[in-house]
KEMI-443771 format. One line per 8 residues: number of its first residue (from 1); their letters; for each residue z, x, y of N, C-alpha, C, O, CB. Coordinates in nm, 3 decimals. Glycine has a CB too. Layout:
N
NUM) A) Z/X/Y/Z/X/Y/Z/X/Y/Z/X/Y/Z/X/Y | ...
This chain:
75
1) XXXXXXXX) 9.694/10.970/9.696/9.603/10.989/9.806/9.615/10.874/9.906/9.599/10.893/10.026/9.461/11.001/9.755 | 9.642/10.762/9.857/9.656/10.632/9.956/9.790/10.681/10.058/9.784/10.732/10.170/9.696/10.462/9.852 | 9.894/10.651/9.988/10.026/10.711/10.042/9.994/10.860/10.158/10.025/10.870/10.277/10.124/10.764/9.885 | 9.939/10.936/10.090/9.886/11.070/10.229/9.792/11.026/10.316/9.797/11.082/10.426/9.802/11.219/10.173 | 9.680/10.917/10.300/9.590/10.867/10.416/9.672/10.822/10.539/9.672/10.856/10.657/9.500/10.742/10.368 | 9.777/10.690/10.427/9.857/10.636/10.562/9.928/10.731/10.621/9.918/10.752/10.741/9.956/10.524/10.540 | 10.005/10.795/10.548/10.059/10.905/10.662/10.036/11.017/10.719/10.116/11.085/10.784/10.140/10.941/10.645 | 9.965/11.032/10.704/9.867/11.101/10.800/9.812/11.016/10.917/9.811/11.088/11.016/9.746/11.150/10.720
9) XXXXXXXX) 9.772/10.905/10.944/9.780/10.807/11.024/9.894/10.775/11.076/9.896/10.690/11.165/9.738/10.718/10.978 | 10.012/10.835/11.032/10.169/10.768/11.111/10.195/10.627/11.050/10.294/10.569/11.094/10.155/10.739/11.308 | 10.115/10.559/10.949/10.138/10.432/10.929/10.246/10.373/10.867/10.261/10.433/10.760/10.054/10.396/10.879 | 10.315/10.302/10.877/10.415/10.221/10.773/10.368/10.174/10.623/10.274/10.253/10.630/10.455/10.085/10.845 | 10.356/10.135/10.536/10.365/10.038/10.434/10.370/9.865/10.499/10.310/9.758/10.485/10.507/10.084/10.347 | 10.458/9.911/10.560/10.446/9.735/10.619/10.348/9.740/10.723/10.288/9.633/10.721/10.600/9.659/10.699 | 10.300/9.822/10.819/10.211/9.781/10.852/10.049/9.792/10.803/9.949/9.728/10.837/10.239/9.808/10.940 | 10.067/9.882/10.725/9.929/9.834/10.644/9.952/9.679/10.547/9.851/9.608/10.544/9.884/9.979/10.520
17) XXXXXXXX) 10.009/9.654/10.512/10.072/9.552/10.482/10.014/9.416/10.546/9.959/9.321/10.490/10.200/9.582/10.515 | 10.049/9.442/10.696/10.057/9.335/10.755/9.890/9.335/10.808/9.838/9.231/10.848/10.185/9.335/10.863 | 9.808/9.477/10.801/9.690/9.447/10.840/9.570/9.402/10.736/9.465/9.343/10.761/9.659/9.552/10.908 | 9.622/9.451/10.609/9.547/9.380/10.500/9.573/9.180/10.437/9.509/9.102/10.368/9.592/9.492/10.375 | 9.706/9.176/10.515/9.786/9.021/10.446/9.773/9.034/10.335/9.677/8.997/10.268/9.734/8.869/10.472 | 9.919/9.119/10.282/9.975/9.122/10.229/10.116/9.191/10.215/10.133/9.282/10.296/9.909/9.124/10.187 | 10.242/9.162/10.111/10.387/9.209/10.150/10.391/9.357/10.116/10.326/9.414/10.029/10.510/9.126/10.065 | 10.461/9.399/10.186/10.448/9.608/10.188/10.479/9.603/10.024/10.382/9.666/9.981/10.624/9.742/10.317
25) XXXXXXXX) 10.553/9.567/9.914/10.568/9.564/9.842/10.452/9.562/9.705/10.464/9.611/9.593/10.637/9.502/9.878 | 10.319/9.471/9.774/10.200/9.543/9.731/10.168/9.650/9.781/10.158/9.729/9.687/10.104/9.484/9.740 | 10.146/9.697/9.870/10.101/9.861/9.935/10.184/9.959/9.868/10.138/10.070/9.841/10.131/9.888/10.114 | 10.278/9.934/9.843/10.378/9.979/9.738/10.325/10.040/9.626/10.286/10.154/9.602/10.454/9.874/9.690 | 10.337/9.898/9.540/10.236/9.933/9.396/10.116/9.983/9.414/10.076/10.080/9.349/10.198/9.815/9.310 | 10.027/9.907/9.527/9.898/9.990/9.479/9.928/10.121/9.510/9.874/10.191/9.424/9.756/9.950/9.548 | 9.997/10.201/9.603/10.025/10.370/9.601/10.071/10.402/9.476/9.985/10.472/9.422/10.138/10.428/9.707 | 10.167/10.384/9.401/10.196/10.416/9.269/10.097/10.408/9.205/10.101/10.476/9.103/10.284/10.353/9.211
33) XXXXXXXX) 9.981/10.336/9.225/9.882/10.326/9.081/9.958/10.199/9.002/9.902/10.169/8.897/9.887/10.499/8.966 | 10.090/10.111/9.042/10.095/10.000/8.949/10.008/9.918/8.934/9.946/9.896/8.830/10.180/9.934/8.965 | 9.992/9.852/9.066/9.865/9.741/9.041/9.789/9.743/9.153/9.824/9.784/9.264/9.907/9.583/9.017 | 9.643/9.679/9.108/9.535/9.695/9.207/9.534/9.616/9.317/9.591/9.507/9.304/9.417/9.679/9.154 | 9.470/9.649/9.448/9.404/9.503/9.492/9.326/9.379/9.461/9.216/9.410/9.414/9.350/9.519/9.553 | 9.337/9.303/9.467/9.256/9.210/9.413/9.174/9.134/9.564/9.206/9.150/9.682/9.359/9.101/9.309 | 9.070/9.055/9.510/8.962/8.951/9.632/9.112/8.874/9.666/9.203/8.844/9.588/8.785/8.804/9.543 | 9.099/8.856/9.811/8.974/8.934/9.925/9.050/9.060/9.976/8.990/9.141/10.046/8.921/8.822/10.088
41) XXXXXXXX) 9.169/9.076/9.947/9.277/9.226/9.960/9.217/9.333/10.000/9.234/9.406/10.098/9.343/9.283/9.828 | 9.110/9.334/9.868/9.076/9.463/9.833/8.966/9.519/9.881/8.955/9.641/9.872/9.070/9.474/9.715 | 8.831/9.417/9.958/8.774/9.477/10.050/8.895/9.524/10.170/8.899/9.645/10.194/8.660/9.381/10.096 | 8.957/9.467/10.218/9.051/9.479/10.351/9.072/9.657/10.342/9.059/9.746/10.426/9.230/9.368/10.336 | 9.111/9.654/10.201/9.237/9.728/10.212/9.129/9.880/10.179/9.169/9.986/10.228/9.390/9.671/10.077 | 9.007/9.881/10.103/8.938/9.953/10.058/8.872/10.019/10.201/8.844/10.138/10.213/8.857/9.885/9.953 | 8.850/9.905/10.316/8.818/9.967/10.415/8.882/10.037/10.541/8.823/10.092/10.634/8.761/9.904/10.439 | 9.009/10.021/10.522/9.107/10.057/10.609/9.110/10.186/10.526/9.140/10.277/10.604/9.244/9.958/10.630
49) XXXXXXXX) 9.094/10.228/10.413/9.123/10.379/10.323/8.997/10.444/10.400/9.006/10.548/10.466/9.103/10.377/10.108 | 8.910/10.389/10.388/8.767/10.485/10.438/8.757/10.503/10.567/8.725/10.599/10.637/8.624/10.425/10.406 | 8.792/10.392/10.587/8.773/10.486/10.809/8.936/10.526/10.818/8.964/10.516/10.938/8.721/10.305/11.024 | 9.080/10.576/10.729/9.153/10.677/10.751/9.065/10.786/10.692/9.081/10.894/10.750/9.289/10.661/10.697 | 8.966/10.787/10.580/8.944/10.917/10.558/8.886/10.985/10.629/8.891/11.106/10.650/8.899/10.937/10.473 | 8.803/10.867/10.690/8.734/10.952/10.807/8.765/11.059/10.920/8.723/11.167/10.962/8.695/10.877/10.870 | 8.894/10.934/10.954/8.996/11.018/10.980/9.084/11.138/11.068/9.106/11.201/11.172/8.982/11.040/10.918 | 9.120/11.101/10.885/9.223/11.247/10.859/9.165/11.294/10.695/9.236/11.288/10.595/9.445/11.198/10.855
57) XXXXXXXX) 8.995/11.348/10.697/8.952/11.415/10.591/9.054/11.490/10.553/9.083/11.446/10.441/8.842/11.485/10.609 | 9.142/11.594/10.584/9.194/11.665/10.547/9.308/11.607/10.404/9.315/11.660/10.293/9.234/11.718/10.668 | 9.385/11.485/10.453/9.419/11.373/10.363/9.329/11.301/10.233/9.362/11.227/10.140/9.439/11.277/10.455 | 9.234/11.345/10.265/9.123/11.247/10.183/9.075/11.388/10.068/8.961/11.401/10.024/8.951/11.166/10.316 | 9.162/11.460/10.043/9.113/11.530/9.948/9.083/11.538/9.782/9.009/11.603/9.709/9.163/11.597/9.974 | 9.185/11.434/9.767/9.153/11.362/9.612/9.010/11.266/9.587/8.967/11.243/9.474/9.288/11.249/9.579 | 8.964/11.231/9.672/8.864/11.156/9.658/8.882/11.028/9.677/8.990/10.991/9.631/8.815/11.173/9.557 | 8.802/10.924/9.741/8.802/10.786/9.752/8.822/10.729/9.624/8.768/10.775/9.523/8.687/10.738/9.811
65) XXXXXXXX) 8.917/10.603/9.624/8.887/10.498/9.521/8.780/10.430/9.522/8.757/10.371/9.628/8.968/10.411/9.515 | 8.678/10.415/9.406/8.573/10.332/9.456/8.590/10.143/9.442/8.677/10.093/9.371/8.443/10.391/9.369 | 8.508/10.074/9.509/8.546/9.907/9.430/8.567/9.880/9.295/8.652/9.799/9.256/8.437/9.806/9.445 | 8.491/9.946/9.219/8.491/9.910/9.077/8.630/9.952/9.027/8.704/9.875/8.965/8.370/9.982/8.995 | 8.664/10.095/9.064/8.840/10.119/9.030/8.932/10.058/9.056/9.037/10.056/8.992/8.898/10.211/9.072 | 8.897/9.974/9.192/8.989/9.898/9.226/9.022/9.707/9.150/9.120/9.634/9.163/8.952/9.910/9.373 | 8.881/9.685/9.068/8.886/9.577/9.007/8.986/9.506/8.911/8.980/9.389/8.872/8.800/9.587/8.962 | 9.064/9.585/8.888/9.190/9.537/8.775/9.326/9.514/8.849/9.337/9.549/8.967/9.224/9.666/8.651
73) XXX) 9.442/9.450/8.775/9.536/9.407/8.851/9.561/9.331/8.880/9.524/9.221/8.841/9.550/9.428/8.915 | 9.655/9.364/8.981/9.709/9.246/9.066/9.760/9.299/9.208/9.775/9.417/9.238/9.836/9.170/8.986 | 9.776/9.222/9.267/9.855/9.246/9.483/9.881/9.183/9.534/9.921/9.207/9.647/9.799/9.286/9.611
């Protein structure tokens, strides 16, 4: 669902990347489900998901990640 928000937005990996600070290579993993965001990433990055869902609802059909899902890991 992350991976369909951004593109649906037209976005890169690197540039979400570059708007959360951090290397596309995390935006990476966290789309796979390898590893999470972590503080302070993961507000950044948790809120850039919610105003794409806003959106492009149509993208947002799996459902939001919430903070607590996002608590484990690494980015």
């Amino acid at each position: 669902m992350r991976a369909k928000l951004r593109r649906a937005a037209g976005l890169t990996q690197q540039e979400v990347a570059e708007a959360v600070g951090v290397k596309r290579l995390a935006v990476a993993r966290w789309e796979l489900g390898q590893t999470h965001p972590r503080r302070p990433h993961r507000a950044v990055y948790m809120h850039l998901l919610n105003r794409l869902a806003q959106r492009f609802p149509e993208a947002a059909d799996e459902g939001m990640p919430t903070p607590a899902s996002e608590s484990r890991g690494s980015g």
